[in-house]
NUFI-423230 format. One record per residue (C-alpha): x, y, z; residue in three letters. Coordinates in Angstrom, 1 decimal. Example, Ala and Ser with C-alpha at 12.3 -4.5 7.8 and 13.67 -1.06 7.14 Angstrom:
! NUFI-423230
NODE      px      py      pz   aa
NODE    12.3    -4.5     7.8  ALA
NODE    13.7    -1.1     7.1  SER
***
This chain:
! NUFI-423230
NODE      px      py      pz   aa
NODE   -92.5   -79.4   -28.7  UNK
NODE   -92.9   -75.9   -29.2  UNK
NODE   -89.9   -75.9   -32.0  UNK
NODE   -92.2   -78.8   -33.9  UNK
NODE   -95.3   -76.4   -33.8  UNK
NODE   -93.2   -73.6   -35.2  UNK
NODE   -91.9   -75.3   -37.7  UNK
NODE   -95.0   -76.4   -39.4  UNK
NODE   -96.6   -73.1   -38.9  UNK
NODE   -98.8   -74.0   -36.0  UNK
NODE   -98.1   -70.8   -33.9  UNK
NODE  -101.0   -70.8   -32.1  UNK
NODE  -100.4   -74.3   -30.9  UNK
NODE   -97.4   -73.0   -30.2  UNK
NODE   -98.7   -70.1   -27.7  UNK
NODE  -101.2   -72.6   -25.9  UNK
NODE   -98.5   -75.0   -25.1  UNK
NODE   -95.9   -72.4   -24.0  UNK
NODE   -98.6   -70.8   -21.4  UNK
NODE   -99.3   -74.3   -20.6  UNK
NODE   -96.3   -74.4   -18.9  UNK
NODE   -96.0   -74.8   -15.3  UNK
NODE   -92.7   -73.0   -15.4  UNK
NODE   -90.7   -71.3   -18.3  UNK
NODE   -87.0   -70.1   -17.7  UNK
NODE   -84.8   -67.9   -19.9  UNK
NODE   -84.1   -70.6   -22.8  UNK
NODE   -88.1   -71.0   -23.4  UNK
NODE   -88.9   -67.2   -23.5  UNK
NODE   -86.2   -67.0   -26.1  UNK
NODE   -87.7   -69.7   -28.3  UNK
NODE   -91.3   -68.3   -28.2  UNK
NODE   -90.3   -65.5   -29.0  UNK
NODE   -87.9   -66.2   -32.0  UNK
NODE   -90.8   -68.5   -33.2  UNK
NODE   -93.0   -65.6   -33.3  UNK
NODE   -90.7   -64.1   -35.2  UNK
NODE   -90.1   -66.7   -37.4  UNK
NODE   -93.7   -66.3   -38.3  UNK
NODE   -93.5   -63.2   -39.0  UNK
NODE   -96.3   -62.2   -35.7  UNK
NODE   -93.7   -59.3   -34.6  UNK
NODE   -96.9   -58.1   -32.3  UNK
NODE   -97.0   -61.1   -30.5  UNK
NODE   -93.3   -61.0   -29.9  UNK
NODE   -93.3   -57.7   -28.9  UNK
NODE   -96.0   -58.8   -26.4  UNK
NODE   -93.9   -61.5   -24.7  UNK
NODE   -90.8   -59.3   -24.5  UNK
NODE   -92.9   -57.3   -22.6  UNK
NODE   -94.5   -59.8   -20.6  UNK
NODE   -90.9   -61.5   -19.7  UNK
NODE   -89.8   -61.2   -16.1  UNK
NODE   -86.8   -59.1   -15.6  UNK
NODE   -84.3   -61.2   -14.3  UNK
NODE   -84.8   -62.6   -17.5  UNK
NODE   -84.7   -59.8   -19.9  UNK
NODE   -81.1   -58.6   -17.5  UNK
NODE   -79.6   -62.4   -18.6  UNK
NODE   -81.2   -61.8   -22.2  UNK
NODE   -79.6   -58.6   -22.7  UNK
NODE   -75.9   -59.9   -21.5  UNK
NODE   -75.9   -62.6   -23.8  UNK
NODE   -76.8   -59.8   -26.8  UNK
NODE   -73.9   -58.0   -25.1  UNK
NODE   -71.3   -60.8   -25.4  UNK
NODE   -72.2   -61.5   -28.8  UNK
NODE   -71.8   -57.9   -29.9  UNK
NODE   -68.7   -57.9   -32.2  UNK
NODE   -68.3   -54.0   -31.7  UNK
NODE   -69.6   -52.4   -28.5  UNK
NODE   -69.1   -48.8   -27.9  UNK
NODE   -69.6   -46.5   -24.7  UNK
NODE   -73.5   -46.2   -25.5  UNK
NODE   -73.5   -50.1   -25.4  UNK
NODE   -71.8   -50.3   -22.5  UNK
NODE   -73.7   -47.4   -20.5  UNK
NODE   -77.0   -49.2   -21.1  UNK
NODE   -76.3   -52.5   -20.2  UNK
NODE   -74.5   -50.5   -16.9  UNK
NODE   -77.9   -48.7   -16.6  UNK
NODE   -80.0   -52.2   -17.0  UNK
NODE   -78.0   -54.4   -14.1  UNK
NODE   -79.1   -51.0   -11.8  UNK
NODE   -82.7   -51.0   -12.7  UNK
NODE   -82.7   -54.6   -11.7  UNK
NODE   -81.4   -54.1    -8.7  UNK
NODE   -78.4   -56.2    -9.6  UNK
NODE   -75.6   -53.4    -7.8  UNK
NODE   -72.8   -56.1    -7.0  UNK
NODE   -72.8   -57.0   -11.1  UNK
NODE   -73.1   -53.1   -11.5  UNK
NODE   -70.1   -52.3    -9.8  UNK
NODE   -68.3   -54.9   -11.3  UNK
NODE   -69.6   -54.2   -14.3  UNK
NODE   -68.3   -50.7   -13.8  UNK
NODE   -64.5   -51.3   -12.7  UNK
NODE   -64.4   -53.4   -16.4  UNK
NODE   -65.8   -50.5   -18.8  UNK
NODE   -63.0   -49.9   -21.2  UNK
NODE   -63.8   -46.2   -20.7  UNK
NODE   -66.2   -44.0   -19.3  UNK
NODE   -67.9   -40.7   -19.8  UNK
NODE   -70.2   -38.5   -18.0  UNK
NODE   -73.5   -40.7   -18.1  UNK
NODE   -71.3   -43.9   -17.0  UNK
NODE   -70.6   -41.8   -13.7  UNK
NODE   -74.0   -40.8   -13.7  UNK
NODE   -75.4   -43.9   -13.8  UNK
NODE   -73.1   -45.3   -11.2  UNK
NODE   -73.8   -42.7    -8.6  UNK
NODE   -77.8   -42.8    -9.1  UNK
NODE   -77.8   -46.3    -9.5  UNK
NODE   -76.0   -46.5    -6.1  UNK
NODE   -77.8   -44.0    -3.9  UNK
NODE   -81.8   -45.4    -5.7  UNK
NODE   -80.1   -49.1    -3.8  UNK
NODE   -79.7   -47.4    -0.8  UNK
NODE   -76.6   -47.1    -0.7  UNK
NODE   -75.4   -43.3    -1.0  UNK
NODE   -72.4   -43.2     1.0  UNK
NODE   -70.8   -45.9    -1.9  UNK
NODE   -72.4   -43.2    -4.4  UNK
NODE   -70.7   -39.9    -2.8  UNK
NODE   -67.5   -42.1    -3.0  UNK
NODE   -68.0   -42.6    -6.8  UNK
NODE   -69.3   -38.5    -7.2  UNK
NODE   -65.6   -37.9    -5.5  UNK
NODE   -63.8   -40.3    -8.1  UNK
NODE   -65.2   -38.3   -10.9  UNK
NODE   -63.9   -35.2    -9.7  UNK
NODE   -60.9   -36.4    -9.3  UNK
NODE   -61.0   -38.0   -13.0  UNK
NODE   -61.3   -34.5   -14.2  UNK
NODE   -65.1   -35.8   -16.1  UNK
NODE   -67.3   -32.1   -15.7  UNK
NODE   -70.7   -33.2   -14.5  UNK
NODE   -74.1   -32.4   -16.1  UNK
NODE   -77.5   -31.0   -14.7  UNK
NODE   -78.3   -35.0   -14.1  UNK
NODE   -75.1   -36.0   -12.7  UNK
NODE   -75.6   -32.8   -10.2  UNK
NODE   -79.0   -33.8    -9.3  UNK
NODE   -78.4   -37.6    -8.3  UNK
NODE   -75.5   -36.5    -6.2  UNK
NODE   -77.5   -33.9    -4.7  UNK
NODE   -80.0   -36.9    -4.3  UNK
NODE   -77.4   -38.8    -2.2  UNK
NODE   -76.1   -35.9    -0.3  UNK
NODE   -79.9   -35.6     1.1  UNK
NODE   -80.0   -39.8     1.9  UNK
NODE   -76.3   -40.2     3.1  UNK
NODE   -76.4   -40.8     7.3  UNK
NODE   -72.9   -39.3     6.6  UNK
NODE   -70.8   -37.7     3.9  UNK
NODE   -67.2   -36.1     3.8  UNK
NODE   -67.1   -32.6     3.7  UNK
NODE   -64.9   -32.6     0.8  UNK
NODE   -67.8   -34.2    -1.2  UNK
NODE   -69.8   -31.2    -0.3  UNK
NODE   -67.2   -28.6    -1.6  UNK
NODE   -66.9   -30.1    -4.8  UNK
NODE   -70.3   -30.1    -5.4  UNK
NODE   -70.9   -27.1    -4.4  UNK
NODE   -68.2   -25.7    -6.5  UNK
NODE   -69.9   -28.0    -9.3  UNK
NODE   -73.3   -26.3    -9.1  UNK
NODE   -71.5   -22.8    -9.1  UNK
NODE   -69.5   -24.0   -11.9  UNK
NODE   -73.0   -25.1   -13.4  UNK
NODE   -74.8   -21.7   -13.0  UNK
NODE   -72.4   -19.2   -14.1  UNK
NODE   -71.8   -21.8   -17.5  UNK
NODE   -75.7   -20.9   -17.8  UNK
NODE   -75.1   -17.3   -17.3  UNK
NODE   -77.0   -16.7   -14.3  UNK
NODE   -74.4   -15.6   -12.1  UNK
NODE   -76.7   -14.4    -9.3  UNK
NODE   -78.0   -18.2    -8.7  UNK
NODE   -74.1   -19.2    -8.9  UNK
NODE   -73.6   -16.3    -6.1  UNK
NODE   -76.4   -17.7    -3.4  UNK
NODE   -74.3   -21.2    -3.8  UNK
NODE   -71.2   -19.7    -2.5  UNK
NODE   -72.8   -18.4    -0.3  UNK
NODE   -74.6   -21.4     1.2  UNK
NODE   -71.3   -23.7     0.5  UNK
NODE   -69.6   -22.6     4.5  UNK
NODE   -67.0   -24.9     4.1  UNK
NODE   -64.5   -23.0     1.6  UNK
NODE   -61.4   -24.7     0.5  UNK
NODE   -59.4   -23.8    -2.9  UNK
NODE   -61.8   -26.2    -5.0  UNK
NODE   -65.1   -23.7    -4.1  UNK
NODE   -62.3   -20.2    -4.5  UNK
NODE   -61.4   -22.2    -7.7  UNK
NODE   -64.5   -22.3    -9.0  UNK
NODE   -65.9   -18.7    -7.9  UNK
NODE   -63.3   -17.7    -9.9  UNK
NODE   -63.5   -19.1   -13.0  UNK
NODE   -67.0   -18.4   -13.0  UNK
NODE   -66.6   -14.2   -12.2  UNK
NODE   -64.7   -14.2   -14.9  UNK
NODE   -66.8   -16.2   -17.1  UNK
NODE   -69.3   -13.6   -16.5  UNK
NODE   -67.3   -10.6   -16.4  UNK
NODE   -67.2    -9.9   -13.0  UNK
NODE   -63.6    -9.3   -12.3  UNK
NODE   -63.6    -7.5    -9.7  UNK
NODE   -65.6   -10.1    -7.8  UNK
NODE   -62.9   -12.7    -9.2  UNK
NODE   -59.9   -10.5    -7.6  UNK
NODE   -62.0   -10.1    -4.0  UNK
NODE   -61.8   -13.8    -3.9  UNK
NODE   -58.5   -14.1    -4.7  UNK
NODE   -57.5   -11.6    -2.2  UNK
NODE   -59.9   -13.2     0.2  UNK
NODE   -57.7   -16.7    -0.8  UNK
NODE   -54.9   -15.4     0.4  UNK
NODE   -55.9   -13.1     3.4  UNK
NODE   -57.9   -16.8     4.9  UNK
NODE   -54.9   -18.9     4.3  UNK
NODE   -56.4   -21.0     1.2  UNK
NODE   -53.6   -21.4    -0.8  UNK
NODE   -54.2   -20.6    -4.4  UNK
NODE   -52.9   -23.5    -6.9  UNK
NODE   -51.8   -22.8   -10.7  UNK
NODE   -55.3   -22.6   -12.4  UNK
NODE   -56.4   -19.9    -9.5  UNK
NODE   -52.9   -17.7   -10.6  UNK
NODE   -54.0   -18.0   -14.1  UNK
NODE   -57.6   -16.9   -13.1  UNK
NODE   -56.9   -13.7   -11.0  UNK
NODE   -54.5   -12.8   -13.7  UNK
NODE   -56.8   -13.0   -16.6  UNK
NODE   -59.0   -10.9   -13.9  UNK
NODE   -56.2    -8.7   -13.8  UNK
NODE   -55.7    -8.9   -17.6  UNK
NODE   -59.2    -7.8   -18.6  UNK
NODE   -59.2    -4.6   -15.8  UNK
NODE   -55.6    -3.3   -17.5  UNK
NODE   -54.6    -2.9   -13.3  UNK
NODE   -50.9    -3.5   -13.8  UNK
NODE   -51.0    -2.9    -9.8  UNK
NODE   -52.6    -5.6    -8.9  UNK
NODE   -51.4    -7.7   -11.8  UNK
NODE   -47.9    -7.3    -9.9  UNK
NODE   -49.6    -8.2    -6.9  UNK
NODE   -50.6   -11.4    -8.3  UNK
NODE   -47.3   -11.9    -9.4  UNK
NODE   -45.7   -11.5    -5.7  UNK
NODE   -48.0   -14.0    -4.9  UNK
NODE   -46.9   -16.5    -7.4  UNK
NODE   -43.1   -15.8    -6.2  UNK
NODE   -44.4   -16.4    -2.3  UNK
NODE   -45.7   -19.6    -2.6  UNK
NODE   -42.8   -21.1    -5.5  UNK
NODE   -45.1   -20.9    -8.4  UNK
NODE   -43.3   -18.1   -10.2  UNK
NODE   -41.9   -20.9   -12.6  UNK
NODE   -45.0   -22.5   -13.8  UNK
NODE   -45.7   -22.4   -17.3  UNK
NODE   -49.1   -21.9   -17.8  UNK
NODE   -48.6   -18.9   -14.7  UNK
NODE   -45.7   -17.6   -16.7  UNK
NODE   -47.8   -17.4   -19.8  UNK
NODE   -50.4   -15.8   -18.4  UNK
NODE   -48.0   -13.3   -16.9  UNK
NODE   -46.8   -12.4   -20.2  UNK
NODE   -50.2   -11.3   -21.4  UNK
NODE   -51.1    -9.5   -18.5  UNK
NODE   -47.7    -7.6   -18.5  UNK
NODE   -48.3    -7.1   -22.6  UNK
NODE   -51.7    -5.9   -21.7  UNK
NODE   -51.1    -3.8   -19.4  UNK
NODE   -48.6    -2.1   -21.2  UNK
NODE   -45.6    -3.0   -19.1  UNK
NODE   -43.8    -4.7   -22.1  UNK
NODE   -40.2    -4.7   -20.2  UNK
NODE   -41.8    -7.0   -17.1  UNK
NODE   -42.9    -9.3   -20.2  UNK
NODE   -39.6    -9.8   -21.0  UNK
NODE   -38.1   -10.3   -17.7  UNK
NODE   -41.2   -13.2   -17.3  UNK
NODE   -40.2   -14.9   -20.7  UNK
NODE   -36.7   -14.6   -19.5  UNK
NODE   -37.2   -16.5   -16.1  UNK
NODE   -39.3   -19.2   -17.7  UNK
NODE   -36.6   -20.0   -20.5  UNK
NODE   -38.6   -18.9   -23.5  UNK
NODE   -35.9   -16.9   -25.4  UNK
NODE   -37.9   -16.8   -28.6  UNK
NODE   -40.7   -15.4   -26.8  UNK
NODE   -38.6   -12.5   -24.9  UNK
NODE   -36.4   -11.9   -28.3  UNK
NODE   -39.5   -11.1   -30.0  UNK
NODE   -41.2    -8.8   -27.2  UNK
NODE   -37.6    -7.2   -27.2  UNK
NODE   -38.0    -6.7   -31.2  UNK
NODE   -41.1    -4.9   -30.5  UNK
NODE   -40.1    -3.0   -27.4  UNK
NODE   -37.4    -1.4   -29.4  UNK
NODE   -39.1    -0.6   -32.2  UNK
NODE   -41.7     1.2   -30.2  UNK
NODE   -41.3     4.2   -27.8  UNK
NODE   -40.6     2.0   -24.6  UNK
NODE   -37.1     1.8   -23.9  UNK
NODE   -35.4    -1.2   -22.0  UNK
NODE   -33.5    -1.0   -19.0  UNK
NODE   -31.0    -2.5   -17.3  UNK
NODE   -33.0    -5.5   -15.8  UNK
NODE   -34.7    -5.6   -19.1  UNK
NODE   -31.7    -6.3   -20.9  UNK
NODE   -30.4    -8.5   -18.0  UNK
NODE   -33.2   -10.5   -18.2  UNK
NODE   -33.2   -10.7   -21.5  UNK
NODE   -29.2   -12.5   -21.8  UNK
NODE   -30.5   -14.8   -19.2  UNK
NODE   -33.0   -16.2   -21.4  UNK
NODE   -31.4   -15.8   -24.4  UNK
NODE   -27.9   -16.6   -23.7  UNK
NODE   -28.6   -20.5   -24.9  UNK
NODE   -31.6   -20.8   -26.4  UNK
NODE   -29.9   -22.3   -29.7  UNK
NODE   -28.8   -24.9   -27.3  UNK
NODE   -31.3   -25.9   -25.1  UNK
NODE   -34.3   -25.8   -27.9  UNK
NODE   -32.9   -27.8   -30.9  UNK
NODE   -36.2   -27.4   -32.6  UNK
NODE   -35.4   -23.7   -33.5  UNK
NODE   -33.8   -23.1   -36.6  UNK
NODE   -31.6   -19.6   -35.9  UNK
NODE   -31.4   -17.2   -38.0  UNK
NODE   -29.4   -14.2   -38.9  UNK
NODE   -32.3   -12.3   -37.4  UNK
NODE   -31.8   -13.9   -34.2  UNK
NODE   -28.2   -13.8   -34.1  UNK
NODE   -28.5    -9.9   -34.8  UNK
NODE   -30.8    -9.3   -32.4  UNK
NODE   -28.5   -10.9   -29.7  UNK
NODE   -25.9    -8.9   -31.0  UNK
NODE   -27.7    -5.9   -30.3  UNK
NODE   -28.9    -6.8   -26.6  UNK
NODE   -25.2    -7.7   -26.0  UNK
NODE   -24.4    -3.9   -27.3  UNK
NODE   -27.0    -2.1   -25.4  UNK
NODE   -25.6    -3.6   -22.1  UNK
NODE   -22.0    -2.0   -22.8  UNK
NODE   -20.5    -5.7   -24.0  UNK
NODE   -19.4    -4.8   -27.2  UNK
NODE   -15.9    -7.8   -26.5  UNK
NODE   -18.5   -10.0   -25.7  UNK
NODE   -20.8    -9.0   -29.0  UNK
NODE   -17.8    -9.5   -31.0  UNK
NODE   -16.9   -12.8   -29.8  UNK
NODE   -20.4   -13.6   -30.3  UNK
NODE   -20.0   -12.5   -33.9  UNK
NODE   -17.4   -14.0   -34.7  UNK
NODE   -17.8   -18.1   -32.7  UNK
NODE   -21.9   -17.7   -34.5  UNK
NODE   -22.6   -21.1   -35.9  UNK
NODE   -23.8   -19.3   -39.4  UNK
NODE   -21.6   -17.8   -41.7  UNK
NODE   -21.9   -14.1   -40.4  UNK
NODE   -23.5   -11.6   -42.9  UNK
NODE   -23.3    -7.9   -42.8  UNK
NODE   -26.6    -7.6   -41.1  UNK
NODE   -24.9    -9.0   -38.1  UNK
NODE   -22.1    -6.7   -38.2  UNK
NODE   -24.6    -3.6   -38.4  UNK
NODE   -25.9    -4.6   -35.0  UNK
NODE   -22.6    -4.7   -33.3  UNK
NODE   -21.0    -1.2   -35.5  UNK
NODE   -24.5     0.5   -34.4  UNK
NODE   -23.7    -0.8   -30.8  UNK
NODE   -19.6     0.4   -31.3  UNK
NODE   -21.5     4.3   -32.1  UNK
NODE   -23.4     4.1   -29.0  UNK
NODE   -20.7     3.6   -26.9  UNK
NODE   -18.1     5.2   -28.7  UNK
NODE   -15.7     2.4   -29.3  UNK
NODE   -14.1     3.5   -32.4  UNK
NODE   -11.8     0.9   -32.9  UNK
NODE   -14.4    -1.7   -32.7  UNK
NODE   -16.3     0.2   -35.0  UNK
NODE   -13.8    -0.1   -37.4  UNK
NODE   -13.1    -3.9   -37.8  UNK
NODE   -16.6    -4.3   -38.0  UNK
NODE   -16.7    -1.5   -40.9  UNK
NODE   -14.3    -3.7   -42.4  UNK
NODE   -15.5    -6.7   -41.9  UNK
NODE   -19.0    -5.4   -43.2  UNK
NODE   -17.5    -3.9   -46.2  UNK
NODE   -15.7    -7.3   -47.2  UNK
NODE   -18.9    -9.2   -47.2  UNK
NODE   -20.9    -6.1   -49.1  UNK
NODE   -18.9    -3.6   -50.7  UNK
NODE   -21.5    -1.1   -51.6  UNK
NODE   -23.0    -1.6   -48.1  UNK
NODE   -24.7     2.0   -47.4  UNK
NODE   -25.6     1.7   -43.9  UNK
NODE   -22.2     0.7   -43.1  UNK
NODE   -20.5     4.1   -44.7  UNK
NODE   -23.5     6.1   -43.2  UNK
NODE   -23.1     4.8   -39.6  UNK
NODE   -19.4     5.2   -39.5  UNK
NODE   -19.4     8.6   -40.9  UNK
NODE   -22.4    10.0   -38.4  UNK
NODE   -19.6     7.8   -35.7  UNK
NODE   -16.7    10.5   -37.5  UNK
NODE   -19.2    13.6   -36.6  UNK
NODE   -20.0    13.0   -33.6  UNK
NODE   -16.2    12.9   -32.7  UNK
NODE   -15.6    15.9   -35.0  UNK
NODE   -13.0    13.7   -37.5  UNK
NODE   -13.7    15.7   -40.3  UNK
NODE   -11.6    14.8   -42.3  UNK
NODE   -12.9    11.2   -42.3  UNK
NODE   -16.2    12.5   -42.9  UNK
NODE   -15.0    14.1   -46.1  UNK
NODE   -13.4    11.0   -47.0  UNK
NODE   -16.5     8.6   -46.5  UNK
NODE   -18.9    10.6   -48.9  UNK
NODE   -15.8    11.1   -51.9  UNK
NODE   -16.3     6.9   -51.2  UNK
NODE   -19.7     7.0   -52.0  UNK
NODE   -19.6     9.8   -54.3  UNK
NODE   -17.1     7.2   -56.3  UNK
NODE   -18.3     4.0   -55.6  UNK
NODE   -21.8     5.6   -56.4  UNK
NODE   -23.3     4.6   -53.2  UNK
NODE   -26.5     6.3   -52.4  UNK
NODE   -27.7     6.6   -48.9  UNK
NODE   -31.1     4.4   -49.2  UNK
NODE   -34.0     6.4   -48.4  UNK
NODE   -36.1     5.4   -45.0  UNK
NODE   -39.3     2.9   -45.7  UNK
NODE   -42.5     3.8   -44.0  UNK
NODE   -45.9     1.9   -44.4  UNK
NODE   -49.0     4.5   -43.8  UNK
NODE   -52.3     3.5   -43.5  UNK
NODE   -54.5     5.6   -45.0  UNK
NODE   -58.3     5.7   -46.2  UNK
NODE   -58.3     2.0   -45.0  UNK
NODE   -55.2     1.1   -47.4  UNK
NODE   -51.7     0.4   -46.5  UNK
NODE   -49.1     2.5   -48.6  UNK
NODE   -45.5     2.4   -48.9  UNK
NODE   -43.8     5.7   -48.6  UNK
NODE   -40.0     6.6   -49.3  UNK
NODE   -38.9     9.7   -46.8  UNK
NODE   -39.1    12.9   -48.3  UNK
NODE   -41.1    11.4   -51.7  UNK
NODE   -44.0    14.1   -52.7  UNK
NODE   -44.4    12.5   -56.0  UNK
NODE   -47.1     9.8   -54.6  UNK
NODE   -51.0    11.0   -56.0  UNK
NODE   -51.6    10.9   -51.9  UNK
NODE   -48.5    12.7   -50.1  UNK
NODE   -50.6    15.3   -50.1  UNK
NODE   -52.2    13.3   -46.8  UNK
NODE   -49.3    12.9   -45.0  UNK
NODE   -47.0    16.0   -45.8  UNK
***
């Protein structure tokens, strides 16, 4: 009857006979109010939406839902956020458990929705499956579990902690690390999630020291520290420069088997590089594997004025020894091979160098031979020296660095006479001895710079 009086424009015959009605379900809401539309009276429409119980807007909404060809987290939060405001919790939690996925205001929603139907412990469960979820939680998601904390007639005190460390987390992401501070206080049950928290936010804040007192506090109280507290103290450690209690860190990590980690290991090299101490870098990239990573600290050690040492360079072969092996990915180069070469000579293994030299999966080049002749010079192995002056001098006849190297190795053993011989070579051959490069900064420019040139418009700076 009330599909007739739509249809022939009668809408207000319409109206009288729908709230005529003795009783109207779902079906006839719907109908007035599409005729209404129909008739282009959005008001009234708007009116009856309003006016409709909410049971029936709830079974309104899911049928939109199901015919929804695309429906998105927003979608699904909302409808999530409707079955709770109609006191619908069993659908809600069901509804829950089928979400595709979830973010922050899902688990929001669940936990307010739960403890506003009385029934907190279920939402202190959900607060705790968050966590766990790794989802961070927002000023609202902190103030409906706080909510259900205050009605629980019970909770578990691992609940608490992670709230607590929550709001820390929340007020030292704010900046206002003194609020963050009374928190800790106030949060007596301390496990590694609250230390975890206090010390990501002292260092958020710059308050390392602080950071480093609750480390030490960690450990002296028997909370065991886990890999993102490592990483923490040592970033503390990091931004102080204390290489002291960087090491002490480090002990730490060794003491309870975390010396292996990767993410500690990598944040052991940067405190170590930081700090100075680029040798204890190497020996870190060295016991986690990462033989690019210690070949280049190495490059830049011994280029600089620190010089390795024994467990430097022992460390170093460790790491390095199958690198081109184990990490396919890496495409070696002469560079790298030469570099080997050289750590290999530095530790006195010049048979080993050679061997090296000569099983290498490139075809050698005289660069590679430099390393292990420059090795042979500094520990006096002459004959070495010399089938690698030969060898060198087959691939690159005119090889200067070669005839310089072996000549310096004839002074230093006062041969003379082989001396003599090595510059009538080069005298005849025409090999020059190539001049040293040096890039100088100056006036906010780079320059390159021969040694000894005085003809460049700015020597005058340098010499």
């Amino acid at each position: 009857m009330i599909v007739g009086r739509v249809r022939t424009g009668r809408l207000d015959d319409a109206l009288k006979l729908f709230y005529e009605m003795p009783a109207r379900d779902a079906i006839c809401w719907n109908t007035m109010i599409k005729g209404c539309l129909d008739c282009g009276d959005l008001t009234t429409a708007e009116e009856l939406f309003d006016e409709m119980p909410k049971p029936i807007v709830v079974e309104r909404a899911e049928r939109f839902f199901k015919q929804m060809p695309i429906r998105d987290i927003t979608v699904w939060n909302a409808m999530l956020h409707g079955y709770f405001e109609n006191a619908r919790v069993d659908d809600a939690v069901k509804f829950f458990e089928q979400m595709p996925s979830r973010n922050v205001i899902s688990w929001t929603s669940m936990i307010g929705g739960l403890d506003q139907n009385g029934k907190s412990e279920e939402a202190l469960i959900v607060y705790e499956r968050m966590f766990k979820s790794g989802v961070v939680s927002n000023p609202s998601t902190l103030t409906c579990a706080l909510s259900a904390f205050a009605n629980a007639l019970s909770f578990p005190l691992d609940s608490w902690s992670r709230l607590c460390a929550s709001l820390f987390t929340f007020y030292a992401n704010c900046k206002q690390i003194e609020k963050a501070t009374q928190v800790s206080y106030e949060a007596v049950y301390r496990n590694v999630v609250i230390c975890m928290a206090l010390l990501t936010g002292y260092g958020l804040n710059g308050r390392h020291e602080d950071g480093l007192k609750v480390f030490s506090d960690m450990m002296r109280t028997s909370v065991l520290p886990n890999q993102s507290s490592f990483v923490s103290a040592l970033n503390s450690c990091c931004n102080l420069e204390s290489l002291d209690r960087g090491k002490e860190v480090h002990v730490s990590t060794l003491k309870l088997q975390l010396g292996s980690d990767v993410f500690v290991g990598n944040s052991l090299v940067v405190m170590y590089n930081k700090c100075g101490a680029v040798g204890n870098a190497v020996v870190v990239c060295a016991q986690h594997g990462r033989g690019m990573w210690a070949m280049e600290l190495f490059s830049q050690m011994i280029r600089g004025p620190v010089q390795p040492d024994e467990i430097t360079l022992t460390g170093l072969l460790s790491s390095c020894s199958h690198f081109g092996i184990e990490n396919t990915s890496i495409e070696l180069k002469h560079e790298h091979y030469a570099c080997m070469v050289d750590v290999l000579g530095r530790c006195g293994k010049l048979e080993e160098a050679e061997d090296f030299v000569r099983n290498m999966a490139l075809k050698t080049n005289s660069k590679v031979w430099l390393a292990l002749l420059s090795s042979c010079r500094m520990h006096s192995n002459l004959d070495l020296a010399e089938r690698a002056e030969n060898y060198i001098l087959d691939l690159e006849p005119y090889c200067s660095a070669a005839y310089v190297l072996l000549s310096n190795f004839y002074a230093s053993a006062n041969r003379w006479g082989d001396v003599s011989r090595f510059r009538v070579t080069m005298r005849d051959k025409g090999i020059v001895k190539q001049p040293g490069r040096s890039w100088v900064t100056i006036k906010g420019q780079k320059h390159l710079f021969l040694s000894g040139d005085k003809s460049h418009p700015l020597s005058k700076d340098i010499y």
